[in-house]
PDB file of N, CA, C and O in Angstrom:
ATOM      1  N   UNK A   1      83.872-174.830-310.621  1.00  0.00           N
ATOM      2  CA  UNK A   1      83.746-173.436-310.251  1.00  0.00           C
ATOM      3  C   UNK A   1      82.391-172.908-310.728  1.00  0.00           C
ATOM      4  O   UNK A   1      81.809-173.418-311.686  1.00  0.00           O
ATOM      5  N   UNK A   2      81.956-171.983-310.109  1.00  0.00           N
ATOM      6  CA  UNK A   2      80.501-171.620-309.862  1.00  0.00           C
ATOM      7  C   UNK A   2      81.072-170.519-311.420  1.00  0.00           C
ATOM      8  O   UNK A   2      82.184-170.032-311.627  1.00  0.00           O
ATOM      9  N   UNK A   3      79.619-170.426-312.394  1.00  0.00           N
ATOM     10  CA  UNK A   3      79.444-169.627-313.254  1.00  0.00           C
ATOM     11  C   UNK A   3      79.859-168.208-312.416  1.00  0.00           C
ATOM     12  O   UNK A   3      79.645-168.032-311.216  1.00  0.00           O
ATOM     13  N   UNK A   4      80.569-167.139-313.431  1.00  0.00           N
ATOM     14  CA  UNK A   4      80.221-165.731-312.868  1.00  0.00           C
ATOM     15  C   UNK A   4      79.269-165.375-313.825  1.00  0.00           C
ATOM     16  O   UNK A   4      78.824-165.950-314.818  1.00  0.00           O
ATOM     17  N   UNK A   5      79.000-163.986-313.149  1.00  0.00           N
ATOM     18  CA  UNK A   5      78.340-162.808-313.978  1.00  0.00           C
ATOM     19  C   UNK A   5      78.986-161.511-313.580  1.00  0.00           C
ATOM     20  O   UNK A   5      79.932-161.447-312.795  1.00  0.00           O
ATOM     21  N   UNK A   6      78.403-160.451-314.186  1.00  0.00           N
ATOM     22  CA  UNK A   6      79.084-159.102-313.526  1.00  0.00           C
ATOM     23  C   UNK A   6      77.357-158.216-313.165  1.00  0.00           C
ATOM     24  O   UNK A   6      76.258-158.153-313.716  1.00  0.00           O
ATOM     25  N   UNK A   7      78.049-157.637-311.850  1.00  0.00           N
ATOM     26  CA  UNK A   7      76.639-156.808-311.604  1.00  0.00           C
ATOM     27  C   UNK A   7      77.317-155.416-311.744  1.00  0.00           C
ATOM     28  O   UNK A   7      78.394-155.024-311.294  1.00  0.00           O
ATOM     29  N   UNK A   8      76.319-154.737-312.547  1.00  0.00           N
ATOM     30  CA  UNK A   8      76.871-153.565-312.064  1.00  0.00           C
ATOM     31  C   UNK A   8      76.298-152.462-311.544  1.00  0.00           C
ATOM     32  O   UNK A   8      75.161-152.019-311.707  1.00  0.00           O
ATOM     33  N   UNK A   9      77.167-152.080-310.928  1.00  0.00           N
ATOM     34  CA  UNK A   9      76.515-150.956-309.421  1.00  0.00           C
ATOM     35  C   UNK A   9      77.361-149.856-309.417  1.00  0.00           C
ATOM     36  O   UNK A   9      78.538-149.884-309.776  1.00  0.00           O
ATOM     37  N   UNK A  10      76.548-148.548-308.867  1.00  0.00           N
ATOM     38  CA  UNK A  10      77.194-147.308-309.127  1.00  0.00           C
ATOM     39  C   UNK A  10      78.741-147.489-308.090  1.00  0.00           C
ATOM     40  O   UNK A  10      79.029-148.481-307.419  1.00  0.00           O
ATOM     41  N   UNK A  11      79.428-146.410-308.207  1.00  0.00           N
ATOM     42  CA  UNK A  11      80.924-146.818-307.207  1.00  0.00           C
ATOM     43  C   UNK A  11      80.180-146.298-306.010  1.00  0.00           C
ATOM     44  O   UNK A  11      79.841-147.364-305.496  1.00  0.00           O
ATOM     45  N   UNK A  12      79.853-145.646-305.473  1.00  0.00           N
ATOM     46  CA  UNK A  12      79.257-145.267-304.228  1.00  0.00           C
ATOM     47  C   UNK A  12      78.114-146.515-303.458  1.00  0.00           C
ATOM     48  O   UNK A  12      77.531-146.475-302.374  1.00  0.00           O
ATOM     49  N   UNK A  13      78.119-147.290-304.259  1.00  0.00           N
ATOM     50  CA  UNK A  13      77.505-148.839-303.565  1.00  0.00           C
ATOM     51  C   UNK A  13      78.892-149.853-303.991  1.00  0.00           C
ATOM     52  O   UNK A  13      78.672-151.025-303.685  1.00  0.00           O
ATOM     53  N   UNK A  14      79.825-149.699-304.426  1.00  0.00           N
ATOM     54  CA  UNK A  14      80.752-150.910-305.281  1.00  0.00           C
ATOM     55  C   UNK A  14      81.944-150.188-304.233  1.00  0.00           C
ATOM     56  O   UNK A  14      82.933-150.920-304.267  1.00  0.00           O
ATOM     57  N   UNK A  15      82.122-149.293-303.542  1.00  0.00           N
ATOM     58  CA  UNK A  15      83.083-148.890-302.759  1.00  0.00           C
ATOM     59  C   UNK A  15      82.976-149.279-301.228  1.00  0.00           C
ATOM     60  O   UNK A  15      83.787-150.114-300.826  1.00  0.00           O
ATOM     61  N   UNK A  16      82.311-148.901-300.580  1.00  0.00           N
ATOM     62  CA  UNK A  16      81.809-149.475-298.962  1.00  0.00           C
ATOM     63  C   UNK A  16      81.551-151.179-299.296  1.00  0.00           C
ATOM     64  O   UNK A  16      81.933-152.065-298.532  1.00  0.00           O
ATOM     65  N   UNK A  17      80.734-151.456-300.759  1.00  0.00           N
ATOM     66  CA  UNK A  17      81.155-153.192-300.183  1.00  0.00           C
ATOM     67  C   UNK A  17      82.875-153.542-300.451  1.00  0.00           C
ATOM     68  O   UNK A  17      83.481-154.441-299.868  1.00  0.00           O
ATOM     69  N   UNK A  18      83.294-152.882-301.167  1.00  0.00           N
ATOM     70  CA  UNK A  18      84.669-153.547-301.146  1.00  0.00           C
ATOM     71  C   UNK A  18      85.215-153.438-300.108  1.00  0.00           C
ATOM     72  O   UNK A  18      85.710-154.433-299.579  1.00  0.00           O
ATOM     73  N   UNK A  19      85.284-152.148-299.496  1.00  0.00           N
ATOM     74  CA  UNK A  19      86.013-151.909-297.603  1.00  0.00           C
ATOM     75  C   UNK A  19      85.260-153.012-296.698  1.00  0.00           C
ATOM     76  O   UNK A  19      85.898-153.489-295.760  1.00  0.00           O
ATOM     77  N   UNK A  20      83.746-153.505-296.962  1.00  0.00           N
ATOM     78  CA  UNK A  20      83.536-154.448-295.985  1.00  0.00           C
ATOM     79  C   UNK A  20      83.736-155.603-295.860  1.00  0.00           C
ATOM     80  O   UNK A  20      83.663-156.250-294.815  1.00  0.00           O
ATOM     81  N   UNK A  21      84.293-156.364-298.017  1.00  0.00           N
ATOM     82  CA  UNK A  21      84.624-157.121-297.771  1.00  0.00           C
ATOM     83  C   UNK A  21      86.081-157.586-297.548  1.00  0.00           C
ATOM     84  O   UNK A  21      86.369-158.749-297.265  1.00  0.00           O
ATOM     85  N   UNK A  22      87.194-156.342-297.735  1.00  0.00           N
ATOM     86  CA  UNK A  22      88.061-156.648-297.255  1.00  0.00           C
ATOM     87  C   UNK A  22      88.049-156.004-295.616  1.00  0.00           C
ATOM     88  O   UNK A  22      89.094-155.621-295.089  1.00  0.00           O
ATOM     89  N   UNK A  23      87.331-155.977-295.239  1.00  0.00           N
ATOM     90  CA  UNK A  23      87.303-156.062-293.856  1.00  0.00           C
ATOM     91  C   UNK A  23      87.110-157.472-292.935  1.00  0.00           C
ATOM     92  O   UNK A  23      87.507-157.712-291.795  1.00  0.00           O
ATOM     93  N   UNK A  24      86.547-158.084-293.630  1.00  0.00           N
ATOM     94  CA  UNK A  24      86.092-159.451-293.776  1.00  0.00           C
ATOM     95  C   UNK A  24      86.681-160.773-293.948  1.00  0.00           C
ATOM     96  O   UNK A  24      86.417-161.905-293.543  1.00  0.00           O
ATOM     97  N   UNK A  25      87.582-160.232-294.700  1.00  0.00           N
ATOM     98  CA  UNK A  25      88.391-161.139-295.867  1.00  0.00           C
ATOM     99  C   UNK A  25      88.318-161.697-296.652  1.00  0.00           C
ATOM    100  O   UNK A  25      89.031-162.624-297.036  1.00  0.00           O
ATOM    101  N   UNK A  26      86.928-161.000-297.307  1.00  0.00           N
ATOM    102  CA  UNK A  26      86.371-161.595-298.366  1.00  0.00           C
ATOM    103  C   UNK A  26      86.676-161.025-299.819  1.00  0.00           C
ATOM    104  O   UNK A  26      87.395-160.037-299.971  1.00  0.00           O
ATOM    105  N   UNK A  27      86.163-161.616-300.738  1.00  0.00           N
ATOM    106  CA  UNK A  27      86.382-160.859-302.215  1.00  0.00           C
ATOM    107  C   UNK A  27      84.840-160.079-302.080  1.00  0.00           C
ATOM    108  O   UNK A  27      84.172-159.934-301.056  1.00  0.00           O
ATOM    109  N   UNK A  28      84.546-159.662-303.393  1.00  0.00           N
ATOM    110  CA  UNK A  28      83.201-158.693-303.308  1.00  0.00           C
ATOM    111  C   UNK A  28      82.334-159.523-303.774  1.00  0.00           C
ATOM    112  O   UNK A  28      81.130-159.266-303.727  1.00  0.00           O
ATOM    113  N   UNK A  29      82.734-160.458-304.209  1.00  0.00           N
ATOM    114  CA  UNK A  29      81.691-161.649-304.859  1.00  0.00           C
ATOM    115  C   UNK A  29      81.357-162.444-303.928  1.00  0.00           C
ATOM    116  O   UNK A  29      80.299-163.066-304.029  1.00  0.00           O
ATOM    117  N   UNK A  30      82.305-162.618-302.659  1.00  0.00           N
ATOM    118  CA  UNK A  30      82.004-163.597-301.937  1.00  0.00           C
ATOM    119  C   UNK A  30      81.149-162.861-300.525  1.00  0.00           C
ATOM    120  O   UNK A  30      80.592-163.480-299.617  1.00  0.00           O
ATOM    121  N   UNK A  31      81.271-161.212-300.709  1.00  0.00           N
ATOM    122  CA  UNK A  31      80.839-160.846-299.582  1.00  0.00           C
ATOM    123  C   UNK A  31      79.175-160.539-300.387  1.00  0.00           C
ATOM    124  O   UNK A  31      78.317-160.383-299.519  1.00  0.00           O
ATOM    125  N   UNK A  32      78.772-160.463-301.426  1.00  0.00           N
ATOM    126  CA  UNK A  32      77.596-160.344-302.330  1.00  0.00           C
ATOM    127  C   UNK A  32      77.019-161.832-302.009  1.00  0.00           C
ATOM    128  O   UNK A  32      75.997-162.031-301.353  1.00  0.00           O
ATOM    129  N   UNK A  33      78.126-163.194-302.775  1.00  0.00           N
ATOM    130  CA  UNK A  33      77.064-164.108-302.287  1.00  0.00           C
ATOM    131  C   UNK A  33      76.175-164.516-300.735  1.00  0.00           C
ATOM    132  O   UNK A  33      75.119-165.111-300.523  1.00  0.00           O
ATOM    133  N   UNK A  34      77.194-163.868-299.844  1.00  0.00           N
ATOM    134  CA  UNK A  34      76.860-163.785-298.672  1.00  0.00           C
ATOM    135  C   UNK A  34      75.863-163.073-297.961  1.00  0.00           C
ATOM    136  O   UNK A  34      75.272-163.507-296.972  1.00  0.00           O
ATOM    137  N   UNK A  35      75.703-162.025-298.464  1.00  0.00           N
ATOM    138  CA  UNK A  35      75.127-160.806-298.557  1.00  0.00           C
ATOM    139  C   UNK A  35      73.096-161.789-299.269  1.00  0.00           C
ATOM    140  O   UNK A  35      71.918-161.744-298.915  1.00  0.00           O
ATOM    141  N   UNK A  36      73.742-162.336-300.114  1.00  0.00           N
ATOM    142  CA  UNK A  36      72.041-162.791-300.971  1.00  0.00           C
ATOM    143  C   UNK A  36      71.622-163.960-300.311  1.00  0.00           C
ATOM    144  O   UNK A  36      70.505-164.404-300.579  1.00  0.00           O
ATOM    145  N   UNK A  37      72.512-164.665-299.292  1.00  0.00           N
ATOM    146  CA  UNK A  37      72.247-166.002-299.423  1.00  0.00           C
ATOM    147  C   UNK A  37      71.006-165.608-297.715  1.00  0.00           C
ATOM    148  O   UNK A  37      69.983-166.223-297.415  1.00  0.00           O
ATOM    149  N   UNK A  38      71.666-164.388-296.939  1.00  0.00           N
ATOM    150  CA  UNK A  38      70.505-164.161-296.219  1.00  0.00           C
ATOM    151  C   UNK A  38      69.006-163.738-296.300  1.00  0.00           C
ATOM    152  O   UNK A  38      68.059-164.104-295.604  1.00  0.00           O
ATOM    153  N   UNK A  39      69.051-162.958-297.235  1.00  0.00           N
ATOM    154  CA  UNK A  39      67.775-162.062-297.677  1.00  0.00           C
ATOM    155  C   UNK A  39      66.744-163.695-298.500  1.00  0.00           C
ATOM    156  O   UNK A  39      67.093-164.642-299.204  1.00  0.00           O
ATOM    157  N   UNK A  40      65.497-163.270-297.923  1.00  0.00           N
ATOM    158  CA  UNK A  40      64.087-164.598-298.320  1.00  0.00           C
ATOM    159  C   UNK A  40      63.613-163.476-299.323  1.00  0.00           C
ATOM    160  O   UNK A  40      63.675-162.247-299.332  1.00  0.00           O
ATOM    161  N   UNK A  41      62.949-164.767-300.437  1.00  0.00           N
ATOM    162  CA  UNK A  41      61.763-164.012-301.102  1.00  0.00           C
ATOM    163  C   UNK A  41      60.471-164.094-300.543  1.00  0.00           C
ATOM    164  O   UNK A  41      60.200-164.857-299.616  1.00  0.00           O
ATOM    165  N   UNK A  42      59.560-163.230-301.150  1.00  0.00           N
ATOM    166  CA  UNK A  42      58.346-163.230-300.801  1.00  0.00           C
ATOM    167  C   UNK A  42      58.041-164.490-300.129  1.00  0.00           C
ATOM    168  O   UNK A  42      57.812-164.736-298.945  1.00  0.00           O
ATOM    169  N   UNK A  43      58.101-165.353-301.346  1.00  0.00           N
ATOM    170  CA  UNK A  43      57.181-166.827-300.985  1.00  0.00           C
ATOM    171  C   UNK A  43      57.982-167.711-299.795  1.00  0.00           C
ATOM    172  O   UNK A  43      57.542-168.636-299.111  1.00  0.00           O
ATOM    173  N   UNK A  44      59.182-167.155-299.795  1.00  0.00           N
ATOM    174  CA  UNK A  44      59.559-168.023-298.646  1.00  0.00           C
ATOM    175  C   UNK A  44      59.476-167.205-297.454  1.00  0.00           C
ATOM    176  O   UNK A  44      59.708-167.722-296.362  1.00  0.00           O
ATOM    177  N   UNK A  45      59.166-165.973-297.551  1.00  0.00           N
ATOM    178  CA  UNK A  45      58.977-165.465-296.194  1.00  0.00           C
ATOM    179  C   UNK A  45      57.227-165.810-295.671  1.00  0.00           C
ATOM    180  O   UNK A  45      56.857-165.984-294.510  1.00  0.00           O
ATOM    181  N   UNK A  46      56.337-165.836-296.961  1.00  0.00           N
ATOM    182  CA  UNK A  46      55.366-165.973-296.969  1.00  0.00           C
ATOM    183  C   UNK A  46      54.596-167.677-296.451  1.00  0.00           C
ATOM    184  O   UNK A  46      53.565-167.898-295.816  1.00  0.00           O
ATOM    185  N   UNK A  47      55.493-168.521-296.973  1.00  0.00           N
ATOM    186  CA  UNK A  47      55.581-170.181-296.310  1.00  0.00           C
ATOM    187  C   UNK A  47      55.970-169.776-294.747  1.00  0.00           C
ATOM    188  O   UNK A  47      55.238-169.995-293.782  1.00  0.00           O
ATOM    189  N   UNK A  48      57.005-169.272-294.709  1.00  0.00           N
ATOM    190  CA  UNK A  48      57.500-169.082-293.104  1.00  0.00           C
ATOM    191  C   UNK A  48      56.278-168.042-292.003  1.00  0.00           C
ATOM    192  O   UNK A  48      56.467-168.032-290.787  1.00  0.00           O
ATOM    193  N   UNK A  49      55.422-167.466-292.452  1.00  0.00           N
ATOM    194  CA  UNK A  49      54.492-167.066-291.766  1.00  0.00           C
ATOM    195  C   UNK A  49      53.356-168.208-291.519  1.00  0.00           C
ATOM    196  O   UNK A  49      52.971-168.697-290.456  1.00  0.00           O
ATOM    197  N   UNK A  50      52.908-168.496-292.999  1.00  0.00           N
ATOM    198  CA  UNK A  50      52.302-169.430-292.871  1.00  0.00           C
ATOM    199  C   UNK A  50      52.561-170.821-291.730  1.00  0.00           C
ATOM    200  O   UNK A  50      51.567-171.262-291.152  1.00  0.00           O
ATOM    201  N   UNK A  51      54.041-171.500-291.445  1.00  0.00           N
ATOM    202  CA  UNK A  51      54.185-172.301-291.015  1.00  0.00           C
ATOM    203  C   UNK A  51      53.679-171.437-289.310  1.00  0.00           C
ATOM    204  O   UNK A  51      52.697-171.783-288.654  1.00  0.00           O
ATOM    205  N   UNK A  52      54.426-170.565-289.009  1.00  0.00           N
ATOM    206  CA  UNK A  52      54.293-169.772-287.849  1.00  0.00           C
ATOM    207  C   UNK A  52      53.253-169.706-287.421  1.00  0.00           C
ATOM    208  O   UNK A  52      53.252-170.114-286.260  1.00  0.00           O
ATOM    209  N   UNK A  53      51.913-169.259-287.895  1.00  0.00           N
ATOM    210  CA  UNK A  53      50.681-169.253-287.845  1.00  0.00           C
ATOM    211  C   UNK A  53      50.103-170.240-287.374  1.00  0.00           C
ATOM    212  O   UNK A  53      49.283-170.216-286.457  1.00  0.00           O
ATOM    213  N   UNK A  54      50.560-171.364-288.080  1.00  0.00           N
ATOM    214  CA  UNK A  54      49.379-172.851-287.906  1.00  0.00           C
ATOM    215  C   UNK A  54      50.224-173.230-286.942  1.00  0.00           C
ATOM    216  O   UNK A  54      49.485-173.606-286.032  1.00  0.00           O
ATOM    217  N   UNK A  55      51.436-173.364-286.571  1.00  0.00           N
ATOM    218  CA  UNK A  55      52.637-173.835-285.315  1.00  0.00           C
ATOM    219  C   UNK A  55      51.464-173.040-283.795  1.00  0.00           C
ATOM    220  O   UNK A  55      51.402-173.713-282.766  1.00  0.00           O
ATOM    221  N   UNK A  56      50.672-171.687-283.848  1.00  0.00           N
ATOM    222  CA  UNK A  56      50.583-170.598-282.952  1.00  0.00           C
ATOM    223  C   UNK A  56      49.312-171.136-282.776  1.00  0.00           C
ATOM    224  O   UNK A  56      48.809-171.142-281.653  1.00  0.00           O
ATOM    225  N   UNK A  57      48.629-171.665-283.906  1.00  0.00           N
ATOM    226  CA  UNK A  57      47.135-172.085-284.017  1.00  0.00           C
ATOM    227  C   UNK A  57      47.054-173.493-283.480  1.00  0.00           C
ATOM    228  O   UNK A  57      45.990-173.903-283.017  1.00  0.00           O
ATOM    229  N   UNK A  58      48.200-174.300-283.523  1.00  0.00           N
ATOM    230  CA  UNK A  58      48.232-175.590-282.457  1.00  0.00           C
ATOM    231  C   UNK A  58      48.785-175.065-281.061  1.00  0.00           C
ATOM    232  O   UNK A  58      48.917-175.990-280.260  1.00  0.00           O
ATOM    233  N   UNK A  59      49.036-174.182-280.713  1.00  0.00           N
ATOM    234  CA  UNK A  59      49.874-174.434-279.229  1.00  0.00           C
ATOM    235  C   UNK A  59      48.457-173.677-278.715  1.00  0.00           C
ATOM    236  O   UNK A  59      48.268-174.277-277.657  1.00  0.00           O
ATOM    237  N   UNK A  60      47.570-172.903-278.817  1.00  0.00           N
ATOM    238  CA  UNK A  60      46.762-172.037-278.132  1.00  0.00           C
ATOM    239  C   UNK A  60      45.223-173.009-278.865  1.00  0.00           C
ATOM    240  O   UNK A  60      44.146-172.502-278.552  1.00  0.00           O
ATOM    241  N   UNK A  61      45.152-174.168-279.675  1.00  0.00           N
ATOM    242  CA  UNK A  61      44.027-174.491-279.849  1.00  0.00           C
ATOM    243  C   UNK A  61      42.609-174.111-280.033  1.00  0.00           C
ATOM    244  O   UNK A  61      41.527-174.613-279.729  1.00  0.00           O
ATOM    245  N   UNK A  62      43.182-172.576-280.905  1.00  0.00           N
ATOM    246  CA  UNK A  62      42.021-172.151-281.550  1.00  0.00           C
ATOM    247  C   UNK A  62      42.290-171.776-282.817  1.00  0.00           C
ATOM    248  O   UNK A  62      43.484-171.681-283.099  1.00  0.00           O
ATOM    249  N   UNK A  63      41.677-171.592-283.464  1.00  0.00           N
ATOM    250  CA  UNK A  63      41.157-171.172-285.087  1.00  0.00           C
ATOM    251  C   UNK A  63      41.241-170.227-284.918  1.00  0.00           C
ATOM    252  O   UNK A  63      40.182-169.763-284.496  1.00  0.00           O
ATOM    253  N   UNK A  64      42.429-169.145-285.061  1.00  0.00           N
ATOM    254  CA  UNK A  64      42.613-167.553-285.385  1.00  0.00           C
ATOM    255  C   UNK A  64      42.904-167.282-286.924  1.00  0.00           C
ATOM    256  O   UNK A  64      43.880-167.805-287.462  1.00  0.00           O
ATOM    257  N   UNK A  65      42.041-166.460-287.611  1.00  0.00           N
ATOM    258  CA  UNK A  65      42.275-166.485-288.658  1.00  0.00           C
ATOM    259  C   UNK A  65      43.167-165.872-289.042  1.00  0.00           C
ATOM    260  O   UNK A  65      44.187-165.593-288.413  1.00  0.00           O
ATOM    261  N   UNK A  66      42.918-165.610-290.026  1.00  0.00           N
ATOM    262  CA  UNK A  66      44.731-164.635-291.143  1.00  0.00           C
ATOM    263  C   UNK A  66      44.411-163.233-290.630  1.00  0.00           C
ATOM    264  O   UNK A  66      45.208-162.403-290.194  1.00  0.00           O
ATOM    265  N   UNK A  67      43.123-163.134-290.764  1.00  0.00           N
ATOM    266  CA  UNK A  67      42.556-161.681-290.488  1.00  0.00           C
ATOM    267  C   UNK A  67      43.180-161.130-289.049  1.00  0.00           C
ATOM    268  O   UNK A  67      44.106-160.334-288.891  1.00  0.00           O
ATOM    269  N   UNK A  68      42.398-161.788-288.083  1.00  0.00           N
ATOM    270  CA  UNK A  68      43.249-162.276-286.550  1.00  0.00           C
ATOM    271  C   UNK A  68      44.433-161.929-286.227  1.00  0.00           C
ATOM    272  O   UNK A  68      44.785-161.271-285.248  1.00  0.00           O
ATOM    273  N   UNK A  69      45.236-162.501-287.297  1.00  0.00           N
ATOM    274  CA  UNK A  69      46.543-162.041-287.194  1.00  0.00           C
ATOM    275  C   UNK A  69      47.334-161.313-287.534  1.00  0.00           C
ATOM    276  O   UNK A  69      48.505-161.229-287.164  1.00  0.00           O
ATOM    277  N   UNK A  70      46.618-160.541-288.486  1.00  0.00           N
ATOM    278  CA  UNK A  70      46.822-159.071-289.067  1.00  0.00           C
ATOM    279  C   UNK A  70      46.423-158.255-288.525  1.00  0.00           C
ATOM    280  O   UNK A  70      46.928-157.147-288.704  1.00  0.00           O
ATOM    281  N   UNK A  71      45.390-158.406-287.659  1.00  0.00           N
ATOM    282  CA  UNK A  71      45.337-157.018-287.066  1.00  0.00           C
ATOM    283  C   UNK A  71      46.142-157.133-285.666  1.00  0.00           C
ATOM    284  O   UNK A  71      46.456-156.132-285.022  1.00  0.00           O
ATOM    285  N   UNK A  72      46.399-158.261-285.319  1.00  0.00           N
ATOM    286  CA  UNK A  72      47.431-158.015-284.560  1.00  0.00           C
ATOM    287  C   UNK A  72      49.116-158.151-284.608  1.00  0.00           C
ATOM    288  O   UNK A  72      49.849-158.973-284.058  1.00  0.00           O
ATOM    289  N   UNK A  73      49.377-157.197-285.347  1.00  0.00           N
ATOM    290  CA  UNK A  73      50.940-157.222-285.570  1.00  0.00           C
ATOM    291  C   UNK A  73      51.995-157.736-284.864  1.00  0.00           C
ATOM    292  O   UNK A  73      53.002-158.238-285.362  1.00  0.00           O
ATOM    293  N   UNK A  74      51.694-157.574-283.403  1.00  0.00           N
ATOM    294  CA  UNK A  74      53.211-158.526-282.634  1.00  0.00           C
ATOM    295  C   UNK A  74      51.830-159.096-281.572  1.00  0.00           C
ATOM    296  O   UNK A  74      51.312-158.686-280.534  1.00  0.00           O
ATOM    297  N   UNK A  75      51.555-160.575-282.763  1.00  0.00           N
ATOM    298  CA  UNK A  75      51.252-161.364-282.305  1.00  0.00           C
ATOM    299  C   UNK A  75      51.592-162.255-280.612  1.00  0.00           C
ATOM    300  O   UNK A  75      50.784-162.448-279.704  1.00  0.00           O
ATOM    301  N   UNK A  76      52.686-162.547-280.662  1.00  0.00           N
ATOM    302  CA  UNK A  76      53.347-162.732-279.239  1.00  0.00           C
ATOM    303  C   UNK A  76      53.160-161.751-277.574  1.00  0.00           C
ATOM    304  O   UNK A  76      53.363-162.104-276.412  1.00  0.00           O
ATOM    305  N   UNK A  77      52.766-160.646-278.075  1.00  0.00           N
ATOM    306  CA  UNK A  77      52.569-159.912-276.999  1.00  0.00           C
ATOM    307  C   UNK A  77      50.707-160.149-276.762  1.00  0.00           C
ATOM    308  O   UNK A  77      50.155-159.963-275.677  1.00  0.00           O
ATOM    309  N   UNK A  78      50.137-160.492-277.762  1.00  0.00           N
ATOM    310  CA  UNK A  78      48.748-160.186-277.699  1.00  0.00           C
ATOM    311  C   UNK A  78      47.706-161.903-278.142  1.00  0.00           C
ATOM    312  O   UNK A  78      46.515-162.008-278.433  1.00  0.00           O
ATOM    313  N   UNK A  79      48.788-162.996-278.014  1.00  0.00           N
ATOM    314  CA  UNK A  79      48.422-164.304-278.592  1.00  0.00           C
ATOM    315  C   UNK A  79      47.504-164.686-277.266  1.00  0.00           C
ATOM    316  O   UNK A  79      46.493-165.385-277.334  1.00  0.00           O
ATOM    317  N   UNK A  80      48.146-163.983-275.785  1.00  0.00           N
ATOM    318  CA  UNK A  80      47.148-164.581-274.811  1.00  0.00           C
ATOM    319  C   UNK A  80      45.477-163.946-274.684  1.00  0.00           C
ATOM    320  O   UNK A  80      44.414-164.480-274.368  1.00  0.00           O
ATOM    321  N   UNK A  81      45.766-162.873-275.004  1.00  0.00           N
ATOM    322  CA  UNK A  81      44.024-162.039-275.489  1.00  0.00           C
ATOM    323  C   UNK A  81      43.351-162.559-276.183  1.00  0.00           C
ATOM    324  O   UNK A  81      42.171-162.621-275.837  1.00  0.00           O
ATOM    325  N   UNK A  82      43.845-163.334-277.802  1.00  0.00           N
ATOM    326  CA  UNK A  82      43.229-163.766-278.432  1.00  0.00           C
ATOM    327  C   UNK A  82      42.644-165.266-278.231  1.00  0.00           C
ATOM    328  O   UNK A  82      41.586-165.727-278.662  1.00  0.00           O
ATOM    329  N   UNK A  83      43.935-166.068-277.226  1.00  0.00           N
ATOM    330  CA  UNK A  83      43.515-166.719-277.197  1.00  0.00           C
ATOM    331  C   UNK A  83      42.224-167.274-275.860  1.00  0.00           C
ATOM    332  O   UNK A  83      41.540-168.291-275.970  1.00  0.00           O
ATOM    333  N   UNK A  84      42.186-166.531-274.961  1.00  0.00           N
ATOM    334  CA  UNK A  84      41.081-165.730-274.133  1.00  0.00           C
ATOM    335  C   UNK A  84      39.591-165.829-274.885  1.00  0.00           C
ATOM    336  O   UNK A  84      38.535-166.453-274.789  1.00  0.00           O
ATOM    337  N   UNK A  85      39.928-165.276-275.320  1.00  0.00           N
ATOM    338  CA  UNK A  85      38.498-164.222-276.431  1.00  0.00           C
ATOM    339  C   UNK A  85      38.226-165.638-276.557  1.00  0.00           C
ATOM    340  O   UNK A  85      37.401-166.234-275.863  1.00  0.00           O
ATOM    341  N   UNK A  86      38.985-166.193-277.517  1.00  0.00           N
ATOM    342  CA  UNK A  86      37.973-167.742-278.190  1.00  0.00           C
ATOM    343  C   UNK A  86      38.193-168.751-277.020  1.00  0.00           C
ATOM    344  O   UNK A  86      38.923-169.616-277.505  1.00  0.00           O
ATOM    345  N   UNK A  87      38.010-168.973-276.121  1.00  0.00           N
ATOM    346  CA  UNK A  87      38.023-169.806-275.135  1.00  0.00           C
ATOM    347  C   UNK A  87      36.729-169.358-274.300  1.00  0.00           C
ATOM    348  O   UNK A  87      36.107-169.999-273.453  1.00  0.00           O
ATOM    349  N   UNK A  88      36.504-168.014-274.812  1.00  0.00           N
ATOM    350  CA  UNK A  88      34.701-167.240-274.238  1.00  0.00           C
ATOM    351  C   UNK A  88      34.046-167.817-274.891  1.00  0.00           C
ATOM    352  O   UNK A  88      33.092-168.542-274.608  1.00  0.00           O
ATOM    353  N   UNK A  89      34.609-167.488-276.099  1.00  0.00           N
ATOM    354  CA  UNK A  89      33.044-168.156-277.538  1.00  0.00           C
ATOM    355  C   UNK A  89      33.165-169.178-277.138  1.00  0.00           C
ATOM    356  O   UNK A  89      32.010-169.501-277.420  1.00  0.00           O
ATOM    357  N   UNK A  90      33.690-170.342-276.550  1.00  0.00           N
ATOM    358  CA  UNK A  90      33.351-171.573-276.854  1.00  0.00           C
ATOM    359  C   UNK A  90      32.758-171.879-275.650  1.00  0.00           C
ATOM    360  O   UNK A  90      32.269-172.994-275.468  1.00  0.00           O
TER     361      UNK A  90
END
């Protein structure tokens, strides 16, 4: 059996998860581990861009930098412009 701990949280957050996890059919621990096991940290959201990036930087065969891709926020709508643009420079 998995170690516990106790978290503690005001009742106005410890009340709606209990209704959701017996909505569920869960306990509150099991609808919490559930609840954490979705949410990434930084660095793994930060690897997962990274992978995204260089995956976007092989299918369109140019060198877009980080910069590149920050200023364009929904990359996907605007990957064929960019990738345009550097297909001029070259």
């Amino acid at each position: 059996m998995a170690e516990r701990v106790t978290i503690k949280v005001p009742r106005r957050a410890r009340d709606p998860l209990a209704q959701v996890a017996q909505e569920r059919g869960l306990t509150v621990g099991q609808l919490v581990e559930q609840l954490a096991s979705q949410q990434r940290t930084a660095a793994q959201i930060a690897e997962r861009v990274a992978a995204e990036r260089k995956a976007a930087r092989e299918v369109i065969g140019g060198d877009i930098s980080d910069e590149e891709f920050e200023r364009t926020p929904d990359v996907l709508v605007n990957l064929y412009s960019l990738a345009a643009e550097r297909r001029e420079q070259v």
